[in-house]
N, C-alpha and C positions, 0 to 999 in steps of 0.2 A: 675380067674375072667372072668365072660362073660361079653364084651362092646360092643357100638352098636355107630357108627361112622357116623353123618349125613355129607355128602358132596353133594355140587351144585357148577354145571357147568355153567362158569361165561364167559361172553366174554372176550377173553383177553385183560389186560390195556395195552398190548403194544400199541393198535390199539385208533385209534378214535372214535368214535362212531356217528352212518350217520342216522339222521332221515328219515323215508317215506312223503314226504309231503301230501302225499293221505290218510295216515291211520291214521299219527302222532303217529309211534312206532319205535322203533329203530329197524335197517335191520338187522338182524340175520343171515341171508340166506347170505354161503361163506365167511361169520368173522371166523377169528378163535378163538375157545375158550378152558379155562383152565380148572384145578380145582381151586375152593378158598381159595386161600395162606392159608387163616387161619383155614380152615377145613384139610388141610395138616396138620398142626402146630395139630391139635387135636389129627388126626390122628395118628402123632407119637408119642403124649404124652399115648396113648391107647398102642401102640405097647410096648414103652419101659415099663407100668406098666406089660404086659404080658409076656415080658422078664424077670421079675424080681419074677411078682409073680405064674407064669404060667395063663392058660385059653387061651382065643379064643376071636381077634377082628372082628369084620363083620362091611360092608361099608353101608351105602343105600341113594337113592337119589330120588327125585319127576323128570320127566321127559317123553320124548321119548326114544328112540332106542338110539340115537346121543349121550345119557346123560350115555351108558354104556364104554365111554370112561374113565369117571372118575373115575368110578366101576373097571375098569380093573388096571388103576393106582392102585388103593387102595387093589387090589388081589397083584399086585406086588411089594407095599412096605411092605405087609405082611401081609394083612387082608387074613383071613381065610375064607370069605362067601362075598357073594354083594348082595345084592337086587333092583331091581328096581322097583319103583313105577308107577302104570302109571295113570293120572287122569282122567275120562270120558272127551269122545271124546265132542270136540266143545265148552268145561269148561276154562276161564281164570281162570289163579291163581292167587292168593296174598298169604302173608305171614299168615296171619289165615288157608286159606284151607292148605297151604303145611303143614303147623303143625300140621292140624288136620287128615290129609293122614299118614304121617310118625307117630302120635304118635297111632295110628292103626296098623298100620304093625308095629310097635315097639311090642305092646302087642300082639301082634298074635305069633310073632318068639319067643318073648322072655321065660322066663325074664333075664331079664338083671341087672347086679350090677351097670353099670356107662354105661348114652348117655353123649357121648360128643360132640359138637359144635364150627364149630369155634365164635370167639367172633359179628361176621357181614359176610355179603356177599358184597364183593365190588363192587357190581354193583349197588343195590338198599339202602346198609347200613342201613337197619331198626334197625336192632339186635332184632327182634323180637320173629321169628322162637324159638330158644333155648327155650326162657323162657314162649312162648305159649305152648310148649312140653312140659315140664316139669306140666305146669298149667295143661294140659288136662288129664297127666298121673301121678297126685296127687302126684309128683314128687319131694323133696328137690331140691334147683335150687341152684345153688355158680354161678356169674358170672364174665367174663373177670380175671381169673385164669389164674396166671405167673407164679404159681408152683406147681405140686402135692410133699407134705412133706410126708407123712406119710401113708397106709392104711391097716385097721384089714378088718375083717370077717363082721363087724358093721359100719362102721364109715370111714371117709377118713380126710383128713387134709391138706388145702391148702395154698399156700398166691393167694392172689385176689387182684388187683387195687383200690384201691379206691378212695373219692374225695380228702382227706388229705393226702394219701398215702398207703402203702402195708397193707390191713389187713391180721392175720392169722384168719383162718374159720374151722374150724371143724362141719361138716356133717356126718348126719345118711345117711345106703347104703337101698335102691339103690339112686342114688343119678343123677341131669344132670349139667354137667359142662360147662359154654362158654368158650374158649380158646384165649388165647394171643400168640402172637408170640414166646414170650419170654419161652412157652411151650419145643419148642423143634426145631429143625431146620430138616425138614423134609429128612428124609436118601434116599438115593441116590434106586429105583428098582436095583434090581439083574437080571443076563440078563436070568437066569433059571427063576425064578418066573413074569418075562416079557412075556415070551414063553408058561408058565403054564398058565398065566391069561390071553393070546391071545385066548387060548383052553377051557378054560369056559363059560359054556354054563348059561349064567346069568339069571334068572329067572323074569321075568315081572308079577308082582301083581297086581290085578286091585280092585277095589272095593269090589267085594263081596268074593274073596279072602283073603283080610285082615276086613272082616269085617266094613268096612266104608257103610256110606250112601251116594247113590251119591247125592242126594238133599245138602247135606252139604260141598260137596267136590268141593264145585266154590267157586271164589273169592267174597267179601262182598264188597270191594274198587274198584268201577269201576274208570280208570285213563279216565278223560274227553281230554285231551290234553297231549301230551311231548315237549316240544319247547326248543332249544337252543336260551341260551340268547343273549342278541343286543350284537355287538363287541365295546369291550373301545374304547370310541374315544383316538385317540395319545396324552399324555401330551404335555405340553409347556415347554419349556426347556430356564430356564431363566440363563443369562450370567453376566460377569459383576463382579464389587466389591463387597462385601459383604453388603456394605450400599444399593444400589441400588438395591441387590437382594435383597433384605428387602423390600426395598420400593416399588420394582415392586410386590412382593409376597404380601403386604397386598392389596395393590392396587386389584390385582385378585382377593382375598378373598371378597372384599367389591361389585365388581361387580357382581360375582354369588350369593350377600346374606347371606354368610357364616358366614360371620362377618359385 
């Protein structure tokens, strides 16, 4: 099987996140950042169908230079190739352009039998990305997939999320999957393929290299403002017998309105 592994590089949640109050963007510069839990979790569900059925997984990501960090992970938990995208200079992105960037370099490298996705990006959690790729690259799309069951030469077989509960899904190949955690629990780099992906010399794609338009490769959502919200005020902290907390609690209710 040939797969193709979309991963983006997320600030870390261990961290907090510091507005600019000049630009109203969040500071980037000296955060540290990861890759996307759930693009890991993709990633290994990719490796382990290559262990089983053989072929070759490849990583790729929309980004700068900084962004062939997560590339290099993805060379060392066993990806076979990485690519990095890069978007014309001075261009913001949203989740349209990155989709529409990576599903170009997808058809330029490929082809490919399965892009897989994690389920969301924890930073902006659109869950967009996946299923605009898939849209743009007339694509079968399965999403928030908890399990690959089954896959031929044609077809693959899933369970997926859904709002009642697990469905089983059977798709035509080639085919793009969102990924759930419940995927795979991302394996550990080797300190050989740690060493070998330090030494790869990762390839930067630019537009007219994967065939994109740069006219089309900026964002269509320009963000007017980011603002962190007002801080809770403290509750009140009522004491006392259970009747009197009763009677103070409607009391309060009746004075904001509520009741």
């Amino acid at each position: 099987m040939n797969i193709m592994v979309c991963i983006k590089q997320v600030l870390d949640n261990a961290s907090v996140p510091k507005l600019d109050p000049a630009t109203g963007r969040v500071v980037t510069e000296g955060v540290e950042t990861i890759a996307n839990p759930f693009d890991l979790n993709a990633l290994e569900g990719a490796l382990r169908l290559t262990d089983v059925h053989g072929g070759e997984v490849s990583v790729i990501t929309v980004g700068n230079e900084e962004c062939k960090t997560v590339l290099k992970l993805g060379l060392a938990m066993g990806a076979a190739h990485a690519y990095l995208v890069k978007a014309p200079d001075g261009q913001e992105q949203d989740s349209w352009s990155v989709s529409y960037l990576l599903s170009r370099a997808i058809t330029s490298l490929g082809p490919f039998d399965l892009v897989l996705c994690g389920k969301q990006a924890i930073d902006d959690d659109s869950a967009q990305v996946g299923g605009s790729i898939a849209r743009l690259l007339n694509m079968t799309q399965v999403t928030y997939v908890e399990e690959i069951q089954e896959v031929s030469s044609e077809s693959i077989t899933v369970k997926r999320a859904g709002n009642s509960g697990s469905e089983i899904i059977a798709a035509r190949l080639p085919a793009l999957l969102t990924c759930e955690k419940s995927l795979g629990e991302p394996r550990y780099p080797t300190l050989k393929r740690t060493r070998m992906a330090n030494r790869v010399d990762i390839p930067a794609l630019d537009c007219t290299e994967i065939g994109a338009d740069p006219d089309r490769a900026g964002a269509l959502v320009k963000v007017q403002m980011v603002y962190a919200p007002e801080p809770r005020q403290r509750g009140e902290l009522l004491r006392g017998e259970p009747e009197e907390i009763t009677r103070l609690a409607v009391a309060r209710l009746v004075e904001q309105k509520i009741i």
